[in-house]
C-alpha positions as CSV (number, residue, x, y, z in Angstrom):
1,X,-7.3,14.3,-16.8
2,X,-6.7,11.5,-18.9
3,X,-6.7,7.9,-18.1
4,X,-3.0,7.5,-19.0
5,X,-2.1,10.7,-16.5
6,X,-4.0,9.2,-13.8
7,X,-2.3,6.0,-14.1
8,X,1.0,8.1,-14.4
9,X,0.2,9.4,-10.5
10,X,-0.6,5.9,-9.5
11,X,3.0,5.1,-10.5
12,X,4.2,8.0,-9.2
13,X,2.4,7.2,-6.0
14,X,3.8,3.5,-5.9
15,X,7.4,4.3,-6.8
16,X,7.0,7.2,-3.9
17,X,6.9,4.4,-1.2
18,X,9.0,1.7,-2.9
19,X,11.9,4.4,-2.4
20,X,11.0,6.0,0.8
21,X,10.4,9.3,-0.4
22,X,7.2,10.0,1.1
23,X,7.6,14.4,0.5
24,X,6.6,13.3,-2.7
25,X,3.1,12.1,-2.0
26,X,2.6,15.4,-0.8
27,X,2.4,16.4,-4.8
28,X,0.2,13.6,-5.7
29,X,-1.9,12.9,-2.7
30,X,-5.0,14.8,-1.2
31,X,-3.9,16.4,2.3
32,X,-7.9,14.5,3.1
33,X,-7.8,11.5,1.0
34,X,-10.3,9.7,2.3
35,X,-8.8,5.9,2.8
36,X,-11.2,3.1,2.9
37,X,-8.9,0.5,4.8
38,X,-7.8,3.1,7.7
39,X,-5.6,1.9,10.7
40,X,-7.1,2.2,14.0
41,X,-5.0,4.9,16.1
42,X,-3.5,6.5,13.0
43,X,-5.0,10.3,11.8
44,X,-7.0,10.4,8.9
45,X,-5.7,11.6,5.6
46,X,-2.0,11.3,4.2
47,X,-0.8,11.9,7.3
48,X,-2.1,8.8,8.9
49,X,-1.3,7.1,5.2
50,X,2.6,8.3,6.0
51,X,2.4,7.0,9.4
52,X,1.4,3.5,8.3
53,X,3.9,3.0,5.6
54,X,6.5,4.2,8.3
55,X,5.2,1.2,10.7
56,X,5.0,-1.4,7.7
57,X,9.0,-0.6,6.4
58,X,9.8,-0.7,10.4
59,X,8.5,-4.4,10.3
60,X,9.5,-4.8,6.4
61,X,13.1,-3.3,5.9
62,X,13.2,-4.7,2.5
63,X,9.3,-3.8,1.7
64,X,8.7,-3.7,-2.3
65,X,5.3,-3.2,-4.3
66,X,5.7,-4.5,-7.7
67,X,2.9,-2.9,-10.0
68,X,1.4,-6.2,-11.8
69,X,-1.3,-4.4,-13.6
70,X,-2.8,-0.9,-14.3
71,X,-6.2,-0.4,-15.3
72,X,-7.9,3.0,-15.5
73,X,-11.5,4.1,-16.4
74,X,-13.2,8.1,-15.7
75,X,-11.3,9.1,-12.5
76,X,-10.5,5.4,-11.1
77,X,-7.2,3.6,-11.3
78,X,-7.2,-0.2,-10.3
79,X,-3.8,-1.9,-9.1
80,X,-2.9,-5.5,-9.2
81,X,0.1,-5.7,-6.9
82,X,2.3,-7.3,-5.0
83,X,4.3,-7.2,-2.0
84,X,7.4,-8.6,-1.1
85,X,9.6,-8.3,1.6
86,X,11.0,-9.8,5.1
87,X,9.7,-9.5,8.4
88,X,12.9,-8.5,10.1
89,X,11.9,-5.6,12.1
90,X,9.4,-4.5,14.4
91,X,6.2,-6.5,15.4
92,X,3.6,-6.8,12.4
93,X,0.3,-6.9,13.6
94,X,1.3,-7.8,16.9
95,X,3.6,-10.6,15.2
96,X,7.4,-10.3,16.5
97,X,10.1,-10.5,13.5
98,X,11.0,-14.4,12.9
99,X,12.5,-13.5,9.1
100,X,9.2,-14.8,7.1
101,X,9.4,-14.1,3.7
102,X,6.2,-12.2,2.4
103,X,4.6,-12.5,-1.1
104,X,1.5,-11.1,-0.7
105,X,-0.9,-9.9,-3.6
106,X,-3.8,-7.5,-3.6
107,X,-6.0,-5.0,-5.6
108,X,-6.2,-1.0,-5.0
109,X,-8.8,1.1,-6.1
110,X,-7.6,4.8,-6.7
111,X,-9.9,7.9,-7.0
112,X,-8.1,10.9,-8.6
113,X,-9.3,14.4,-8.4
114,X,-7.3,17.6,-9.9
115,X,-4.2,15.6,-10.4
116,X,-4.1,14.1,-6.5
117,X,-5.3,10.7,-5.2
118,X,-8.7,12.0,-3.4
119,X,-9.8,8.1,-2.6
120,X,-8.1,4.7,-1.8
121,X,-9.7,1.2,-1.7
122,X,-7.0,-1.7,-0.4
123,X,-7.9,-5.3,-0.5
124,X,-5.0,-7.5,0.6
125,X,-4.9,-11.5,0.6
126,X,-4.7,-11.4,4.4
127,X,-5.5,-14.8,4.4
128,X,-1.9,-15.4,2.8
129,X,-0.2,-12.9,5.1
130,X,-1.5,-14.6,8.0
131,X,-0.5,-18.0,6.9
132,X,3.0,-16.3,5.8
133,X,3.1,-15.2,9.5
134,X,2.7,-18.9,11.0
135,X,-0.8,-17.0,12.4
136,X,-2.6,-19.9,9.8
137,X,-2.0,-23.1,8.8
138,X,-1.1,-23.3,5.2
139,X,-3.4,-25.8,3.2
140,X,-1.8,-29.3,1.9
């Protein structure tokens, strides 16, 4: 596949959570993708991957990735993104709702095989999601 087709499943991929319709991953994502930021208690593969976006929109009604950049070489995709949303809803890592606002920024690393995500590499600012989260104090 081409670099530009990968990067068109990457979209794909993004605009499948953004909306909720996670079927649609089943088209686009390896039943075994191996994920290299797992959850603790969740089942491996795209099942587990399902699971956890469920439990982020639960705390994150409002949950949005915006794609900030796209860059693709052999079979990798890499994805400058961020998140926004509000932490309305259920307990985010062990944090109960208290309405934060969350504008968080990170970089994915995508593998793609036979036209499905095989691989997945997250690397989140925790360090502003935790300060977002009144779990940190915020410098200044």
């Amino acid at each position: 596949m081409s670099t530009e087709e990968n990067k068109a499943i990457v979209r794909r991929y993004q605009e499948a959570h953004n909306t909720n319709n996670l079927d649609a991953l089943d088209e686009i994502v390896a039943a075994d993708i191996i994920s290299h930021r797992f959850t603790a208690g969740l089942p491996p593969g795209l099942e587990g991957g399902k699971m956890a976006h469920v439990g982020t929109v639960a705390a994150i009604p409002d949950l949005h990735y915006a794609i900030e950049d796209l860059i693709a070489e052999g079979d990798k995709v890499v994805m400058r993104w961020t998140l926004t949303g509000t932490h309305t809803g259920a307990d985010l890592i062990g944090v109960p709702a208290r309405g934060a606002r969350l504008n968080v920024t990170g970089i994915s690393i995508f593998r793609i095989a036979g036209g499905k995500i095989v691989e997945h590499w997250a690397e989140p600012d925790t360090v502003a999601l935790m300060q977002q989260l009144g779990l940190m104090p915020k410098p200044g």
